[in-house]
C-alpha positions as CSV (number, residue, x, y, z in Angstrom):
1,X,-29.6,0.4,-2.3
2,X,-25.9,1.1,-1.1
3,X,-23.3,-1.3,-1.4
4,X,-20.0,-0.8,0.9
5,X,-16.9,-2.7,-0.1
6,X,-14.4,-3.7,2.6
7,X,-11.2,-5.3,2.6
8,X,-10.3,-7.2,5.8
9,X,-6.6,-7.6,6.3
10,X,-5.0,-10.1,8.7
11,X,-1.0,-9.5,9.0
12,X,1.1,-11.8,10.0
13,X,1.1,-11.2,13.6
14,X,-2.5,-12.3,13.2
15,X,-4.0,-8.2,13.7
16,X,-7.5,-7.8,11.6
17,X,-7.6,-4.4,9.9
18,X,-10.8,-3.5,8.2
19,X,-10.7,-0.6,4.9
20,X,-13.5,0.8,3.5
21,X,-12.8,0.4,-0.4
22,X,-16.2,2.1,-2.3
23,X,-19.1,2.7,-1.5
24,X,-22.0,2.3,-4.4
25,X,-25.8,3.3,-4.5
26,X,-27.5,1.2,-6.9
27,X,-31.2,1.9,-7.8
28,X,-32.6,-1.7,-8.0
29,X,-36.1,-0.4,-10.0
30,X,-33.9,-0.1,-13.5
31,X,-33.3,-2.9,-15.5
32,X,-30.1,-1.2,-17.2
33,X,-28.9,-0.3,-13.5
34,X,-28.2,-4.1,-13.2
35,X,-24.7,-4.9,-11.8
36,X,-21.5,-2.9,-12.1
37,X,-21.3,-0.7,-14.8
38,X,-17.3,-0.6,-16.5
39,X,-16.6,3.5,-14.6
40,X,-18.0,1.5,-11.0
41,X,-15.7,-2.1,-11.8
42,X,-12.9,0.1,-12.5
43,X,-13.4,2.8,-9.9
44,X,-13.5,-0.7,-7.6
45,X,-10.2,-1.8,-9.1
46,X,-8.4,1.1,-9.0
47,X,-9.3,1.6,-5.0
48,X,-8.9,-1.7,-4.3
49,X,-5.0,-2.0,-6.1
50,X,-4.2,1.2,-4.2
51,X,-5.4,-0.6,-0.7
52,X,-3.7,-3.8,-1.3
53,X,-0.8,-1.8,-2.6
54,X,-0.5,0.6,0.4
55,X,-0.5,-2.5,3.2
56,X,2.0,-4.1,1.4
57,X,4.5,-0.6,1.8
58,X,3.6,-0.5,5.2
59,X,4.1,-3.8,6.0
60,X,7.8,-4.1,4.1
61,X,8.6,-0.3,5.2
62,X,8.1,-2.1,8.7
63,X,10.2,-5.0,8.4
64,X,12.8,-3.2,7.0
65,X,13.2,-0.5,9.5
66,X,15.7,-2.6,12.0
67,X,18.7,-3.7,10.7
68,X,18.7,-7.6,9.9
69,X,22.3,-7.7,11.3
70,X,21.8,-6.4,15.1
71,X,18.1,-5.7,15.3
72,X,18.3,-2.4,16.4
73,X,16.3,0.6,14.9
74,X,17.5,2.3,11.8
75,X,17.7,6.1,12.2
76,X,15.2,7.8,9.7
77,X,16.8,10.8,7.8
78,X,13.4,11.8,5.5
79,X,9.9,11.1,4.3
80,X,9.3,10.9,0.6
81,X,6.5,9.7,-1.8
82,X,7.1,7.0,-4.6
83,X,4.3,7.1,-7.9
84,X,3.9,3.5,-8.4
85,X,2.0,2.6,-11.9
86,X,0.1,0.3,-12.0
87,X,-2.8,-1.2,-15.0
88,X,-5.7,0.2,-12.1
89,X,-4.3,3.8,-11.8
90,X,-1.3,5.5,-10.2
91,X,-0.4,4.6,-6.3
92,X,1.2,7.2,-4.5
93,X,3.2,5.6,-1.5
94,X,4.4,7.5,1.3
95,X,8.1,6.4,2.4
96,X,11.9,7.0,4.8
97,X,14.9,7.4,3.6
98,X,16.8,5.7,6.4
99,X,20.4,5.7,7.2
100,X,22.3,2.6,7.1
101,X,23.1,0.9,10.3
102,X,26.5,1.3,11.6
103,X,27.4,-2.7,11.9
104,X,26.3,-2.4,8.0
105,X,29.5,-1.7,5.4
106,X,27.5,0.2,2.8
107,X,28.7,2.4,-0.1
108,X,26.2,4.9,0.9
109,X,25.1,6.2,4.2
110,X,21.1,6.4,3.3
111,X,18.6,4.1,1.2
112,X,15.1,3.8,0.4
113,X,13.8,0.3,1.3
114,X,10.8,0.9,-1.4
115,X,13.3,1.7,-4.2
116,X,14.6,-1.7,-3.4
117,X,11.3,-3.2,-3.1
118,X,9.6,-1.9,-6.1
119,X,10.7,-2.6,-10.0
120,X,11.3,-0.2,-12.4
């Protein structure tokens, strides 16, 4: 028997995105195949973390990417990836370095939104 696990997000412009998560093939003839074993719960966590982990960058990386001030698009200067640790496993997030918008009055010309975002 095969088990697929999906997420269904709903932003909040009210889009439905559906993930796969795992897939599972459980034998149902065994009595000790019963269930999740701890390897398949944690596998489970670990992909589901990294899903729910991944919208949320995409979703702040999107709000973040007009200026608050005048609404218009921040230039992007460079992609980079951020490990993010978490109890489930390690979640590498792709992310911009921006510049800072010229209405802004900003020490430094670039920033990471996720750096911002994310604690130490």
């Amino acid at each position: 028997m095969k088990f697929n696990i999906q997420v269904v997000i709903e932003d909040e412009q009210g889009g439905i995105k559906t993930e796969d998560v795992i897939q599972l093939d459980k034998p149902c003839d065994l009595a000790n195949a019963v269930g999740l074993t701890l390897s398949e719960s944690k596998s489970l966590l670990k992909e589901l973390q990294e899903t729910v982990v991944l919208q949320q960058a995409k979703s702040y990386m999107a709000s973040n990417i007009v200026c608050p001030r005048c609404n218009k698009k921040r230039r992007i200067k460079g992609h980079h990836r951020i490990m993010y640790r978490t109890i489930f496993g390690n979640v590498t997030i792709p992310g911009l370095r921006l510049f800072q918008c010229v209405c802004e009055d900003s020490p430094t010309k670039t920033f990471s939104p996720l750096k911002s975002w994310l604690p130490l």
